[in-house]
C-alpha positions in Angstrom: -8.3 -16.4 0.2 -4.4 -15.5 1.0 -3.5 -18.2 -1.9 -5.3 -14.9 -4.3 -2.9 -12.3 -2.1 0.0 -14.4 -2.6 -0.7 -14.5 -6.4 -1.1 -11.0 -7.0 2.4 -10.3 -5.1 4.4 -12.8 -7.4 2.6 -11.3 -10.5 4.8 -8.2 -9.4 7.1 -9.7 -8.5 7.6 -11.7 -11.8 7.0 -8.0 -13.7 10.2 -6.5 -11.5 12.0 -9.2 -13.0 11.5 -8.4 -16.7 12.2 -4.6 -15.8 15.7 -5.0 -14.6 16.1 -7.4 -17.8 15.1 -4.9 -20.1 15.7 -1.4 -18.8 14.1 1.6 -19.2 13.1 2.7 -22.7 14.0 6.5 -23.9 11.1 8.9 -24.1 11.7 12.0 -26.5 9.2 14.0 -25.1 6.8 13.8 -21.3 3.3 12.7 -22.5 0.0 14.3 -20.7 -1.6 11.0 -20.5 -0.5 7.3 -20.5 -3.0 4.9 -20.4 -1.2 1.7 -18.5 -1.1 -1.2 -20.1 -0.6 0.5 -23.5 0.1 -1.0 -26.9 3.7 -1.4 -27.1 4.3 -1.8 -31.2 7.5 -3.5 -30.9 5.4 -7.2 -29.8 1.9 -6.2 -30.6 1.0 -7.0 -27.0 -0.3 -4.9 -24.2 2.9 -3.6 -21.5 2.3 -4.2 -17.7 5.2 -2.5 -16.9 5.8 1.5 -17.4 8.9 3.1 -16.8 9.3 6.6 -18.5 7.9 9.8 -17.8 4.4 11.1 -17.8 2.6 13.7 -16.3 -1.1 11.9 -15.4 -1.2 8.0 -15.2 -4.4 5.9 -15.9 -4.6 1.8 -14.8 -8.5 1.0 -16.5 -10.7 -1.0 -15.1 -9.9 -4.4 -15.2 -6.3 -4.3 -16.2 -2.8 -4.5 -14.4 0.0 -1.7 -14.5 3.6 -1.8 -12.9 5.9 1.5 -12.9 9.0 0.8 -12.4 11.9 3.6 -11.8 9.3 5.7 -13.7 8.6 9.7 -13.0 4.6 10.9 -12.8 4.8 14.2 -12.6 1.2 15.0 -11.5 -1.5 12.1 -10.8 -1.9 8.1 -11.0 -5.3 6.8 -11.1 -7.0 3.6 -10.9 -10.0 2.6 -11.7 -12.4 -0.1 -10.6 -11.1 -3.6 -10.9 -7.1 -2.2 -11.5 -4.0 -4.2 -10.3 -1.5 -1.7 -9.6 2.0 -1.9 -8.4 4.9 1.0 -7.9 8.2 0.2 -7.3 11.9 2.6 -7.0 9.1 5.6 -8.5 7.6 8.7 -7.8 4.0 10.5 -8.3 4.4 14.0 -8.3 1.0 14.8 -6.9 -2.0 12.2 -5.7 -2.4 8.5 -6.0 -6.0 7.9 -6.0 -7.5 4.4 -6.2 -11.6 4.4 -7.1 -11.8 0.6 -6.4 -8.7 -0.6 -7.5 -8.8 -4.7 -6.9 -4.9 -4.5 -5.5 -2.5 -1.8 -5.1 0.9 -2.2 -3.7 3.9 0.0 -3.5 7.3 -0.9 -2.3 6.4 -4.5 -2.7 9.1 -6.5 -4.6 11.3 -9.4 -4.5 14.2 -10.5 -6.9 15.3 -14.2 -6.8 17.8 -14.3 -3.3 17.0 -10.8 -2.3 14.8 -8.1 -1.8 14.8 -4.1 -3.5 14.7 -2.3 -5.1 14.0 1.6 -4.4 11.5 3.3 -2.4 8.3 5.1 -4.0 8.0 8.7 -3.2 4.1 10.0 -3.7 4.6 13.5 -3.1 1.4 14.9 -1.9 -1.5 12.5 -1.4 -2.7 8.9 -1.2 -6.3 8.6 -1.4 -8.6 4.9 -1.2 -11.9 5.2 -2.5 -14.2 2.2 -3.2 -14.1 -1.7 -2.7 -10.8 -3.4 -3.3 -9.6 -6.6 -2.0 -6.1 -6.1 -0.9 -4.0 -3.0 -0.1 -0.5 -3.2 1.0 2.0 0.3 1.5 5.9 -0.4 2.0 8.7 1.7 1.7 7.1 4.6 0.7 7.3 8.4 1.5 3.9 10.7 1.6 4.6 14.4 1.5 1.1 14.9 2.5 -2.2 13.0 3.3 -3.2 9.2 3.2 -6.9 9.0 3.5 -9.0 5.8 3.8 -12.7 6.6 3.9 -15.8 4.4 3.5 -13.3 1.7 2.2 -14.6 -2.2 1.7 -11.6 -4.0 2.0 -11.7 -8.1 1.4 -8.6 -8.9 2.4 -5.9 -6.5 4.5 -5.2 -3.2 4.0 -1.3 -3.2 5.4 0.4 0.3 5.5 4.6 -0.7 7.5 5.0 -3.2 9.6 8.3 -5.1 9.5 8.0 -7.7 12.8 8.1 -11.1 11.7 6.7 -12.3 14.5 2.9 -11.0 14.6 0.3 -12.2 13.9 0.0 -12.1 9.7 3.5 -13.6 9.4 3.3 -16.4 11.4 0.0 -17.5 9.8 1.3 -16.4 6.1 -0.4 -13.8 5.2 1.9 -10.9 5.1 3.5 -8.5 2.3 5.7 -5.6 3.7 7.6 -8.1 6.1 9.2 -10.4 3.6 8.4 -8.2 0.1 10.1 -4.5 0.8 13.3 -4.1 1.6 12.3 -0.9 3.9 8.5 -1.8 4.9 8.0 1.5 7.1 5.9 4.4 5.7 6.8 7.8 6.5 3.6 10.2 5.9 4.5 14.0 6.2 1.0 14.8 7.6 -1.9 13.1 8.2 -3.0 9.3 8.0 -6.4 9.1 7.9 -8.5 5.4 8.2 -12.1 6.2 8.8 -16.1 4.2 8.6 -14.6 1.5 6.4 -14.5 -2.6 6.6 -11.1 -4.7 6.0 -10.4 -8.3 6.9 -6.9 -6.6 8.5 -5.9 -3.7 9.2 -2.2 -3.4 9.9 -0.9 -0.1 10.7 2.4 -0.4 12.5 6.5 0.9 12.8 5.1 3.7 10.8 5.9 7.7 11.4 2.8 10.2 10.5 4.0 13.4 10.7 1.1 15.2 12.7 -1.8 13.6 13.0 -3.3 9.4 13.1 -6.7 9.2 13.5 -8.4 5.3 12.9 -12.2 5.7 13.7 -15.5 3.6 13.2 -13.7 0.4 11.0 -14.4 -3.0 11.3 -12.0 -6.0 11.0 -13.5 -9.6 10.0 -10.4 -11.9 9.8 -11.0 -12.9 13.8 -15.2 -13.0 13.1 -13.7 -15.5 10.1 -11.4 -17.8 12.2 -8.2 -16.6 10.6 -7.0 -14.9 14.0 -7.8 -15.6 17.2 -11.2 -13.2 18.8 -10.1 -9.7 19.1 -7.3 -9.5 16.4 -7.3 -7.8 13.5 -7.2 -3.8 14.2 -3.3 -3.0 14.6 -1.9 -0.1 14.7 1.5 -0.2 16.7 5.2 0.8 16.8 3.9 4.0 15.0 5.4 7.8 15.9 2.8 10.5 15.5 4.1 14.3 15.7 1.0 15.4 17.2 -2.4 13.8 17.7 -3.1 10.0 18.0 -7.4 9.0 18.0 -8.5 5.7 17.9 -11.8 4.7 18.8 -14.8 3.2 17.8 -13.1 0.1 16.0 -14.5 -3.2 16.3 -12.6 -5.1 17.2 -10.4 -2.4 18.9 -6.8 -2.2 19.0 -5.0 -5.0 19.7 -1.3 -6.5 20.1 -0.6 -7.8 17.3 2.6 -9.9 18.2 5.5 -10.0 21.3 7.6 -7.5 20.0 4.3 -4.5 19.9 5.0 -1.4 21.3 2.5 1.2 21.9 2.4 3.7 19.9 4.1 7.4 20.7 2.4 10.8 20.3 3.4 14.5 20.3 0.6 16.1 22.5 -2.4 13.4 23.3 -2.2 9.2 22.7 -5.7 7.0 22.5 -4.4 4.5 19.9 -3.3 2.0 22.8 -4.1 -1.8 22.9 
């Protein structure tokens, strides 16, 4: 299971390569719609990687798209079965995901180091659908990011930069050893609500106003890959205003020595 997480993040990882080999290509003009991979003429083969300006980016089902130092201007959607990765970008609007198998942002390692930039997603981040592995690092959110009925395989990972919890120690990580900067910073509100993940790691985040994680279920424990209990994290996070967790099973927990509980403006229940 983590051998298929470990393969998807060195398939990006292998695509950041080739960017900083070839650089980005001129566009003359911003097109409405750029459907990721497209048919690059130059080698009669379809491009992983997109770097130039667009206003609305589609990933279709089944396929895999890097952007890399690109500009969306308004939307990035993927569809059911999508690989998607964003790297040193930014989405001018929402970055919806209708099922997308594996999304990552701020996930990227060069050969002896880590980088490059963060990924800006200027008003929301929505998760729709069944995916199988979800993982958030250096990124900014000028608004919302909303997880809602989500069925989750693997982990969905939004921060977190201890190496010694839990998912690094057993090898199964992405943020801690992937992203130069794996924090999140959401403007507003994070949202995780009714949905089913293996892991759910939600930690040395800052959320703006409001956190509220509500009526999910976590499996790795139930599976054997953590000990009974673990598996619902959310710690080290700063929340301008309201903090509500409840209803989790298995609820909070701490995932590692160095968790702290997390700090709230007016009123705290996400405690393990």
């Amino acid at each position: 299971m983590f051998d298929h997480m470990k393969r998807a993040a060195a398939a990006l990882a292998l695509v950041g390569v080739a960017v900083l080999v070839t650089g980005p290509a001129a566009q003359a003009r911003v097109p409405k719609l750029v459907t990721c991979p497209e048919y690059n003429p130059n080698d009669n083969t379809d491009s992983t990687v997109f770097q130039g300006t667009a206003q609305n980016l589609v990933v279709p089902a089944g396929h895999a798209c890097v952007i890399a130092g690109a500009k969306i201007t308004k939307n990035v959607t993927l569809e059911s079965g999508s690989t998607f990765g964003a790297i040193g970008s930014t989405i001018g609007r929402d970055l919806i995901s209708n099922g997308a198998s594996v999304v990552t942002t701020g996930v990227y390692q060069t050969p002896g180091g880590k980088g490059p930039e963060p990924v800006l997603v200027r008003h929301d981040i929505v998760l729709n659908g069944s995916s199988y592995n979800l993982d958030f690092c250096d990124t900014t959110v000028g608004h919302n990011f909303t997880a809602n009925g989500l069925q989750n395989a693997y982990e969905l990972q939004i921060g977190d930069s201890s190496k010694n919890n839990l998912d690094y120690t057993d090898d199964f990580y992405s943020c801690q050893e992937f992203s130069l900067s794996p924090p999140v910073t959401i403007n507003h509100d994070l949202t995780i609500t009714n949905s089913k993940f293996g892991l759910l790691d939600v930690s040395n985040d800052t959320i703006g106003r409001n956190l509220t994680v509500t009526g999910n279920t976590t499996t790795y424990s139930s599976e054997g890959y953590l000990p009974a209990g673990q598996g619902t994290w959310v710690a080290n996070d700063s929340i301008g205003k309201i903090a509500t967790c409840s209803g989790n099973s298995p609820e909070l927990a701490s995932a590692g020595p160095d968790a702290q509980q997390n700090t709230a403006g007016k009123t705290n229940n996400c405690k393990f």
